[in-house]
N, C-alpha and C positions, 0 to 999 in steps of 0.2 A: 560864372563863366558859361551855363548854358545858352547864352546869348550867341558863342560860336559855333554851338552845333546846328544852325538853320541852314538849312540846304537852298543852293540860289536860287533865287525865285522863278526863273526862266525856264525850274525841271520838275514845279511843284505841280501835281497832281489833283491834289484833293485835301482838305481838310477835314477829316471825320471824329466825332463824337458818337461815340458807344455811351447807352445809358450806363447813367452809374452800377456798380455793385453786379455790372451785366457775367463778368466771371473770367474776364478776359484777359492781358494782360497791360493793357492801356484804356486810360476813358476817351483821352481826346488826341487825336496823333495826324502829324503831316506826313502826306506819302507824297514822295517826290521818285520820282526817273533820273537812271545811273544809267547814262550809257555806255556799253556795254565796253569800251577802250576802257572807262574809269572804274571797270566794275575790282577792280585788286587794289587800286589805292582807296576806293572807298572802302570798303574791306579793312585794311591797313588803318584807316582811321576809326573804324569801328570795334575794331580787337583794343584800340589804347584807350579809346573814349573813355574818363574817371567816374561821368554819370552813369554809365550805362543807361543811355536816354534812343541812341540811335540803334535798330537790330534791323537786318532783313525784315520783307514782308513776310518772308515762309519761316520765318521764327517768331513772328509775331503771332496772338493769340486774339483775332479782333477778327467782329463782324464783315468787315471787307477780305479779308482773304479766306474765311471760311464760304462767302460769296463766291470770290470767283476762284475758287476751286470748286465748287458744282458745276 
Protein backbone atom coordinates (compact mmCIF):
# COMPACT_ATOMS: atom_id res chain seq x y z
CA UNK A 1 0.00 0.00 0.00
CA UNK A 2 2.94 2.43 0.29
CA UNK A 3 2.17 3.30 -3.15
CA UNK A 4 -0.55 5.73 -1.63
CA UNK A 5 1.59 7.59 0.38
CA UNK A 6 3.40 9.80 -2.56
CA UNK A 7 2.56 13.19 -2.27
CA UNK A 8 1.34 14.92 -5.79
CA UNK A 9 3.80 15.61 -7.67
CA UNK A 10 2.91 19.38 -8.40
CA UNK A 11 4.38 19.89 -4.31
CA UNK A 12 7.51 17.79 -4.49
CA UNK A 13 10.48 19.49 -3.63
CA UNK A 14 13.40 17.41 -3.77
CA UNK A 15 14.48 13.99 -3.64
CA UNK A 16 17.24 13.40 -1.31
CA UNK A 17 19.66 10.41 -0.43
CA UNK A 18 21.56 10.53 2.74
CA UNK A 19 24.51 8.14 2.57
CA UNK A 20 23.84 4.87 4.16
CA UNK A 21 24.41 4.09 7.81
CA UNK A 22 24.77 8.16 7.87
CA UNK A 23 22.76 7.85 11.48
CA UNK A 24 19.76 9.53 10.54
CA UNK A 25 16.44 8.58 10.48
CA UNK A 26 15.89 7.95 6.69
CA UNK A 27 18.45 7.06 3.70
CA UNK A 28 16.48 8.14 0.81
CA UNK A 29 13.12 10.51 1.45
CA UNK A 30 10.88 12.83 -0.88
CA UNK A 31 10.27 16.30 0.62
CA UNK A 32 7.31 17.84 -0.76
CA UNK A 33 5.25 21.22 0.23
CA UNK A 34 1.99 21.28 2.48
CA UNK A 35 0.35 24.24 1.99
CA UNK A 36 -0.34 25.72 4.81
CA UNK A 37 -4.73 25.42 4.45
CA UNK A 38 -3.79 21.53 4.15
CA UNK A 39 -1.31 21.66 6.94
CA UNK A 40 -4.19 19.61 9.59
CA UNK A 41 -5.37 17.23 7.19
CA UNK A 42 -2.12 16.41 6.16
CA UNK A 43 -1.41 15.90 9.76
CA UNK A 44 -4.61 13.87 10.08
CA UNK A 45 -3.10 11.67 7.57
CA UNK A 46 0.14 11.35 9.09
CA UNK A 47 -1.10 10.36 12.74
CA UNK A 48 -3.21 7.18 10.89
CA UNK A 49 -0.45 6.47 8.22
CA UNK A 50 0.23 2.08 9.17
CA UNK A 51 3.78 2.58 7.72
CA UNK A 52 4.82 5.22 9.49
CA UNK A 53 6.77 6.22 6.09
CA UNK A 54 5.39 9.90 6.18
CA UNK A 55 6.60 12.50 9.36
CA UNK A 56 7.23 16.31 9.32
CA UNK A 57 10.62 17.62 8.23
CA UNK A 58 11.19 18.98 11.91
CA UNK A 59 10.82 15.23 13.09
CA UNK A 60 12.74 14.00 10.78
CA UNK A 61 16.51 13.10 11.42
CA UNK A 62 18.37 13.82 7.91
CA UNK A 63 20.85 15.99 6.39
CA UNK A 64 18.54 18.61 4.82
CA UNK A 65 16.92 19.73 7.75
CA UNK A 66 19.84 19.82 10.02
CA UNK A 67 20.81 22.12 6.78
CA UNK A 68 18.50 24.30 6.86
CA UNK A 69 18.34 24.92 10.28
CA UNK A 70 21.89 26.45 10.24
Amino acid sequence: MTGYNVPPWDTWVGYFDDAPNSGGSCDAYLLAYVPEKLVEMANSGIIVNPEECILWLSDADTRIRKRLQR
